[in-house]
Every structure is written in C-alpha cells, then in structure tokens.
N, C-alpha and C positions, 0 to 999 in steps of 0.2 A: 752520335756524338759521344765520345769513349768519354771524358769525365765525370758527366754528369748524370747515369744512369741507375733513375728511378726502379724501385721493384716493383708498385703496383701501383690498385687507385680504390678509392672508396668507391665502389657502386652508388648509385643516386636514380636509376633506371630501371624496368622494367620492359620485357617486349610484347611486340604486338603480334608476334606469332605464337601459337601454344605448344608446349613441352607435352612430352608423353604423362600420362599417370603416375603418379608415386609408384612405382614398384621396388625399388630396391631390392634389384635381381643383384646389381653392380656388373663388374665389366668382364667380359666373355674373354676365352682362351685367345679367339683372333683379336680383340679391342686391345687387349694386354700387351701383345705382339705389335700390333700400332702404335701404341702408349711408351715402350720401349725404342720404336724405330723414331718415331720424333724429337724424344728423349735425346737418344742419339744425335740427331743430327743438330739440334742447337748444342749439342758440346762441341761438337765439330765448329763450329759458327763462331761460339764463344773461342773456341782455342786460336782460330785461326784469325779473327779479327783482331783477338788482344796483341797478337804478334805481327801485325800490321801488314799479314800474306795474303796478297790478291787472289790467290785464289778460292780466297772465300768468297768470293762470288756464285762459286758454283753449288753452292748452297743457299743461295738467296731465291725468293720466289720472283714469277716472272714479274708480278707486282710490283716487287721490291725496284728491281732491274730496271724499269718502267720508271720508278718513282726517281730513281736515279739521274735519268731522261730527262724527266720534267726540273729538275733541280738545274741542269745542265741550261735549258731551256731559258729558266726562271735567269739563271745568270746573263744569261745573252742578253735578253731583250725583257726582262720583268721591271715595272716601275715602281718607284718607293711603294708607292700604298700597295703593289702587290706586294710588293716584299715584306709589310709589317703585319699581312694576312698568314704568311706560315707560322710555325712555331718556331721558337729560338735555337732548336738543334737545326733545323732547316735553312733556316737564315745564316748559320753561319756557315752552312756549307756553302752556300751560294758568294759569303765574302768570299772565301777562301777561294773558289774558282776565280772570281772575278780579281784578286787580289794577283794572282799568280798563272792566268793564262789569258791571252787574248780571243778577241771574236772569233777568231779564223778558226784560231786552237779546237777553240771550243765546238766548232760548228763541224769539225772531221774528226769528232769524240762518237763513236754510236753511245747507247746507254751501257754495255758492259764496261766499255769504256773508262767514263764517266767515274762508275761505280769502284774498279777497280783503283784508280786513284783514289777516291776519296779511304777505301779503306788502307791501301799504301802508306797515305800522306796522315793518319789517325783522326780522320775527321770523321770517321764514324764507326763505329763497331762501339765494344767495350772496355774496358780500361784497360793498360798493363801494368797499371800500378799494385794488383792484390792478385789474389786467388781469383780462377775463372769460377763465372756466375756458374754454378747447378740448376738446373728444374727439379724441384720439390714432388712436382705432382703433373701431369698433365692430362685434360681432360676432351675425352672427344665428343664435337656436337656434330658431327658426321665423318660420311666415309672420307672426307677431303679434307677437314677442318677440323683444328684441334687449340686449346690455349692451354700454353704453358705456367706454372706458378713457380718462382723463384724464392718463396718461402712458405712455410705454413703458413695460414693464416693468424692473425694476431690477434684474434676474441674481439675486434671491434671492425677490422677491413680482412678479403686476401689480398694476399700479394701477388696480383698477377703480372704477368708478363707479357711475352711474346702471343704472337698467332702462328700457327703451324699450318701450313698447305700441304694435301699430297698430290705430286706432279708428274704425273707420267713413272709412276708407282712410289717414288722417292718423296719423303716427307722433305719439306725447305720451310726456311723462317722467314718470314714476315715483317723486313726492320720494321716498317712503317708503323709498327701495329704501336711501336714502342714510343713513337716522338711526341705524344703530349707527356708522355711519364718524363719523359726526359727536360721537355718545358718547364712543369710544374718542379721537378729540381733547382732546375735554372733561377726561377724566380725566388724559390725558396733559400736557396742557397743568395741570392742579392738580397733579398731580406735582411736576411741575415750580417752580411755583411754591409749594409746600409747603402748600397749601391741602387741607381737606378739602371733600369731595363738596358739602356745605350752604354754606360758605363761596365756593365755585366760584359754585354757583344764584345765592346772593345777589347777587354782583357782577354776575352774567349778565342778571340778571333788570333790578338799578339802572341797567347800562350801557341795557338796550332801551329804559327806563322815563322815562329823562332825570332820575331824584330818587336817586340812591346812597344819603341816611341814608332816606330813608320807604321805601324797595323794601326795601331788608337790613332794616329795623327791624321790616317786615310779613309777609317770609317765614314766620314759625310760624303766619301768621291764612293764609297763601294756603294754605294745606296742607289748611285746614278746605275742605270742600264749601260750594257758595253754597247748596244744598239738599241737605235729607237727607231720602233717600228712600230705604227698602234694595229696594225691588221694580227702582226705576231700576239701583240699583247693580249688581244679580246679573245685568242685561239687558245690560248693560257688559262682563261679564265672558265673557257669550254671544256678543259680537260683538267678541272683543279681537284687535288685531291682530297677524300673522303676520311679525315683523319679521326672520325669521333668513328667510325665501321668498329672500331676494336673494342669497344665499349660495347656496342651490342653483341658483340662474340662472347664478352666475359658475362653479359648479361644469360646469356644463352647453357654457358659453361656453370653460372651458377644454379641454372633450371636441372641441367644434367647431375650436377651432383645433388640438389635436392633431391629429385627422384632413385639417387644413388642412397637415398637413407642417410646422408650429410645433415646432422641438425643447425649448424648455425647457416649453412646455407639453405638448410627448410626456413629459417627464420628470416635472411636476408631476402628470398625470393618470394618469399609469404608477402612482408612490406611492401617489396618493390610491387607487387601485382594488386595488395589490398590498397596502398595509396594510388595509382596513377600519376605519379608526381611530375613524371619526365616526357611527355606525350610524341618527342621524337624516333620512343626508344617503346612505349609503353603502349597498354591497353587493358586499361582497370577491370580486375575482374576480382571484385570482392571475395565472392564463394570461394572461390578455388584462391585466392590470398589468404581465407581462412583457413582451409585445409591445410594449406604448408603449417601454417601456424600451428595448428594443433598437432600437428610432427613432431614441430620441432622442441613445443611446448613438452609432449610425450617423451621427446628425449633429452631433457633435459634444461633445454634453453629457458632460463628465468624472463630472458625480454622478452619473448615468443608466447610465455604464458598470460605475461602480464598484456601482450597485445591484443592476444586473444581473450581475454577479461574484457577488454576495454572497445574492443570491436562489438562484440557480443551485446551488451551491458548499453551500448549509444544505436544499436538497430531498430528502426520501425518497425516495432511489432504491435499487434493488434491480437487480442481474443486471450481470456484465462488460459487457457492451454498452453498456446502458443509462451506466453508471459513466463509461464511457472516450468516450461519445455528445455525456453533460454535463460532461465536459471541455471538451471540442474546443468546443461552444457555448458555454463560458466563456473561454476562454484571451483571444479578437482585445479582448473588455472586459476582461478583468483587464488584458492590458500596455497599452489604450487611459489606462485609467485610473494605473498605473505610470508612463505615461512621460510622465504631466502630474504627478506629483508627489502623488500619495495614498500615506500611507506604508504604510499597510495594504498597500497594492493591490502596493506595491515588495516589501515581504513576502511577499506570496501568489505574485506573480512566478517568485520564488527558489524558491520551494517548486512549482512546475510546474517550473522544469527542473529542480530536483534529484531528482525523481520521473519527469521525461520525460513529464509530461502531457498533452493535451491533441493530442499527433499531434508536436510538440516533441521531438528527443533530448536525453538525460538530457546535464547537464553539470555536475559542483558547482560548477566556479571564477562559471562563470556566475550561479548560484544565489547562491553568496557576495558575489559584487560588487554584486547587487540586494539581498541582505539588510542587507551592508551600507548601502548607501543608505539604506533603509529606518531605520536604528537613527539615522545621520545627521537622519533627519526625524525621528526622535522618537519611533519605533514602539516599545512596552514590550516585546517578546521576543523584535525582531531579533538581538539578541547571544545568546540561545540557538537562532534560528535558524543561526546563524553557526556556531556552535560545531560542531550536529549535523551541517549539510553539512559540512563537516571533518573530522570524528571519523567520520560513520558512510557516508561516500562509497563504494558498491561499485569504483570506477574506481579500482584500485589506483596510477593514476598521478596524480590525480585528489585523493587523500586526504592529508590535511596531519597528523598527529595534534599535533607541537609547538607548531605553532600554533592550533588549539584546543583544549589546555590551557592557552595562555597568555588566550588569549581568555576561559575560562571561570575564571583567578582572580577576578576579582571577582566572580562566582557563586561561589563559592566561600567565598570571604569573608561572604558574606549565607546562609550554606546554610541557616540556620534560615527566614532567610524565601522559601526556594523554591519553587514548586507541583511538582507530581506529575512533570510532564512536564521541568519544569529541573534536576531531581535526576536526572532516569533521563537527561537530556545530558552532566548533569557523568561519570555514569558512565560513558557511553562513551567520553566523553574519555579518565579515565583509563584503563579497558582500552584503545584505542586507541595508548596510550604506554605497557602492558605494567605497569598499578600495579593489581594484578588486585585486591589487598585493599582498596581506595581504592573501585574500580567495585565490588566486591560491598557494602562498606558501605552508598554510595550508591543501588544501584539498591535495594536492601530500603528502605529509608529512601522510593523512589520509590514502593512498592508500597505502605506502609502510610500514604501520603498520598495514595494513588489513593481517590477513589469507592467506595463501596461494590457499588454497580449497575456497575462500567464494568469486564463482564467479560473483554470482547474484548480491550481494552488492558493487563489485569492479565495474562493467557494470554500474549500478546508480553512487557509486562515480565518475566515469569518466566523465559520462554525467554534472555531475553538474559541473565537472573541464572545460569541453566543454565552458560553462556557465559563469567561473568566466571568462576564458581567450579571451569570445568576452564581456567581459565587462557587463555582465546580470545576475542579482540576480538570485535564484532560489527561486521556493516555493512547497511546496507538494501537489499538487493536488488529489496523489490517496489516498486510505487509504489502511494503511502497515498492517492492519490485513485481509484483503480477496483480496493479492495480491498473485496470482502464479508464482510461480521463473520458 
C-alpha cells in the first residue's frame, strides 16, 4: 500500500532459536557481495513500484506472488470477519479488487496476475510522491534470508524494513514482510486525524479508486464476499497468512548484528533474551541475556550498563563468595551508568561505597555526595539514603548525626506516610543524636510496617530497637550487599 509506508518497528521479542557466539568477526568478502546484491534488488523494487510498472513483479518473492493469490482468493469468497482479520494495507486491496472486478475476473487472474495489477493500479508498492526508499543497512541471517533497514537506527528502535529472499540465486523482496508496518501507519496516521479504522478504509480505498463519494458510499457492499462459498472460506482460513514471520526475522537480524559487535543491538538483544517477554518469538535465557548486556554495557550503552546493575544486583545468590563475586561484576556498570546520569544507578552508587562493595573502600562522605546527586535527579529515596549514610556511618570520623537529622525533617514531617525502611532511618537519626525515645518510637513503628515474611530484616530491626532502648546509637558495620540472611 504506496501511501502509507512505515520504516520499521520496536522489537518487543526475542527467539527461540540460538544466534552464534559474540564474535564480532563482521561480514566476509562473499556476505558483502550478498549484502550489496539485495541492496540492489529492493531499489529495483522500490523504483519500479513507485512508478506503478508491472513488471515488478519479477522481483517479488514467490511468497510475495502467493500472498498476492490469496488476496485474490480473500476477494472472491472471504467473509466480513475474515476480512477484519488482515491488516488494513490488505484489506484495501481486497476492496479495490472487489470494487473493480467481477468473480469471473477474478477467478481467470493466476497470482502474477493478480499482483501485477495491484502494483499497476498503485495499491501496492511504495509511494511516487518523494524520493525512492534506500536500504541503510542490510543484514544476513543466512544463505537465503536477509532484512533490509530503511534507516539507521534511532537510539531507542531500528528502522527496519523489508525481508529479502534468495531465489534461485537472485535476491527478491518480501512485500509481505512490510504489511503490519504499513498498518500501524494506517492507524497512526487515523489517530491522528481523528478518524475511526472504517472512515480511514474509506478514504483509502476513494483515494486508490479516483471516485471519494461511490468508494466511501460502497464500503459496507465491499465487505460482502463476490461469492459465498463456506467450503472456499474454511480453505482460506487453512492457508492464512503468517504476517508476525517478519518480526522474528528482525529478531534474528538483531542477534546477527549483536554478534557483529553492534552495541545497541547487544543491548536490545540482551533484554529481549534476559526478559522472555514474547514467548511466541522467545526463549529466556538469562546467562547469555547478560552477556549481551555486558557488551554492550563495554561499548558503551548506558541502558545496557544500568541493566546489567540491575540484573546482577536482583540474582539469587547464596555464599560470601559468590555475594562479594556479584559485586565486583556489578560495580565498573553500576558507576558506568551513575556517571552518565541514571538516578538510580547515582543511588546504587552511594550505596557500594557506603558498604565498600564491590572490591571499593567503604567511604560515607563519598556515598553522600552520590546520593545526593541522585535525589538532585529525582530519585524517590535518595534523601533517606542520605540520611542513613549519616546517621548509621561506622567511620566515626566519617558520621554526621546533626546533619542527618536535619536532612530527615521532612521525613519526618510526612511519618505517617513512610515505608518500613524510612522509619527505621528516621530512627537512627534520632539515636544517632542521643533522642533515644524519638528512635525507639520510631524503629517499633518500623517494624510493624515491615512485611510479614521479611524475617531477616525484622531480626536487624529488632536488634537495633535492642539498641535504641539501652540508650546506644547503632551503625552498620557489615556491608548489606555480600550479607547472607
């Protein structure tokens, strides 16, 4: 569908098949060769559709040709509810047949057919309004298959495109691969102009059609089948087509350039494999979700760092070792990602020195000046991070207690709405400045806001209530990241 062609899509997906190893050889004299001949052939594609010549057909994969077929098919004898099953580039091709040719027509169409009109008559290709689309980039996930990018990538999605086939040694494109890009335009573009989905079709359909009042005014008749046939219909529904396929191509495309040494696609394909999010597409595989990550973290990628912090940092681990192991392998991402400005990550920071984590000596001022930072960006419990390095600092030269009690008035102020852990800060504060009935109110108050289950941390709170009520500050002597409950 020439007006409305999308560039690409947000990945959301992950596969269930495995990519090679990171090696980052990149791509061989003959890959190059290939990478160029595909290149090739969707300009050919691109030129020849925006200029509405049939014989771009013969650049089409036999997929495509097929998919052509079934459109044909869908026109003849598809029923409403099949027809609100395609996408809306699809559906309008189907008015358009049905708009403008009869059963009979249609039934002595083969698929080249088919196809060749539809790009004739501009109901499909790309636009001749601009400049022909370019490939940016294309990348091969084997000897046959290949995905096209129609721009660099844009630091948050790529921009992909087409799917490339090689067919009896010639590279061909893949419309198919393109028709929810071109959907999600569709809608977006109604959006936008405050149209619903039917109102969209209509106009889409009168723009292809050259008559605006007979096209909108025939929409409810195009809906109808030119024959009803339910044996045809169920045969339709046997051979419907797989239009999410392109999505795990570009899943596939993005594994390839991970491995190519691509860092935002070490980072996109780290997520995609570390969450499992997509399970039609996917197959979670933490480990090697981390490894991208730390790629990509190494090259750069601040989100990659900060994921890998935060993977690392939420792991079941068990044994000193282990504990003080997954420090060290989290600390160089946690301050990669800190000293680009993640407020979290300036948090987390403060909280490896003030526990000395990570192979790091313990320092609080240190710890303080990152939390603050942190609170600065906007982070919700820097200021009771702040507090606690203050109040509960073992480095007696080190600990401030006036100044976090001054820090933790306005906790203070709000006590009724503090969680478990900002009431057991408030109270060190005050033991910390010798208001011992202030910290035992408060740390009880902590404890019967704690968790039910969270018995490790009620066992500490207690101890330090122990604390307030013979009259004795507390301070944290161990550090809470390579502690075993």
């Amino acid at each position: 569908m020439r007006d409305w062609l999308l560039a690409g899509v947000l990945l959301v997906a992950s596969p269930a098949w495995a990519a090679d190893p990171i090696n980052e050889a990149g791509p061989s004299r003959e890959e190059l060769a290939q990478m160029n001949a595909a290149t090739r052939a969707w300009d050919r594609y691109a030129e020849l559709s925006r200029r509405s010549n049939p014989a771009v057909v013969g650049v089409l994969a036999d997929s495509s040709v097929r998919h052509f077929g079934f459109l044909r098919d869908l026109a003849r004898f598809g029923s409403p509810e099949q027809l609100r099953r395609v996408p809306s580039p699809d559906r309008t091709v189907v008015y358009c047949l049905r708009a403008t040719r009869s059963d009979a027509q249609l039934a002595a169409m083969d698929d080249n057919a088919v196809a060749a009109l539809a790009f004739r008559e501009g109901w499909a290709g790309v636009a001749d309004d601009g400049d022909t689309p370019h490939l940016s980039h294309v990348t091969l996930i084997s000897d046959t298959m290949a995905v096209g990018e129609l721009g660099p990538p844009t630091g948050a999605q790529f921009q992909f495109g087409p799917d490339l086939v090689r067919e009896k040694g010639q590279w061909k494109v893949v419309t198919q691969s393109l028709t929810l890009d071109e959907a999600q335009a569709v809608a977006q573009t109604a959006r936008e102009a405050g149209m619903s989905e039917t109102q969209m079709a209509q106009a889409i359909v009168a723009h292809m059609l050259g008559d605006e009042d007979a096209a909108a005014a025939s929409l409810s008749v195009l809906d109808r089948p030119l024959r009803d046939d339910p044996a045809l219909r169920t045969r339709l529904n046997e051979s419907w087509p797989d239009y999410a396929a392109a999505y795990g191509h570009r899943v596939l495309a993005v594994g390839r350039k991970a491995d190519d040494g691509d860092g935002f696609a070490q980072f996109v394909y780290g997520m995609l494999l570390y969450s499992g999010e997509s399970p039609e597409f996917a197959k979670q595989d933490k480990s090697r979700g981390l490894a991208y990550l730390e790629k990509a973290s190494e090259n750069g990628n601040v989100q990659a760092a900060w994921a890998v912090a935060s993977g690392l940092m939420t792991e079941q681990t068990t044994g000193a070792a282990a504990l003080a192991e997954r420090s060290r392998r989290a600390l160089p991402h946690v301050r990669r990602a800190a000293e680009a400005g993640i407020p979290e990550a300036m948090a987390a920071l403060g909280s490896f020195y003030f526990n000395g984590a990570g192979g790091i000596a313990r320092d609080c001022r240190i710890a303080e000046e990152w939390q603050a930072r942190a609170e600065d960006a906007g982070h919700r419990y820097a200021r009771n991070d702040r507090v606690w390095s203050l109040a509960a600092c073992p480095i007696g030269g080190q600990r401030d207690p006036a100044r976090a009690l001054q820090l933790a008035a306005t906790m203070i102020e709000h006590a009724d709405e503090l969680a478990a852990a900002e009431l057991d800060t408030v109270a060190a504060a005050y033991a910390a400045n010798g208001r011992f009935a202030e910290a035992t109110d408060f740390q009880k108050r902590a404890i019967m806001a704690l968790a039910q289950d969270d018995d490790a941390t009620r066992h500490r709170m207690q101890n330090r209530l122990q604390n307030y009520q013979s009259r004795r500050p507390w301070t944290q002597s161990y550090n809470a990241f390579e502690l075993s409950e």
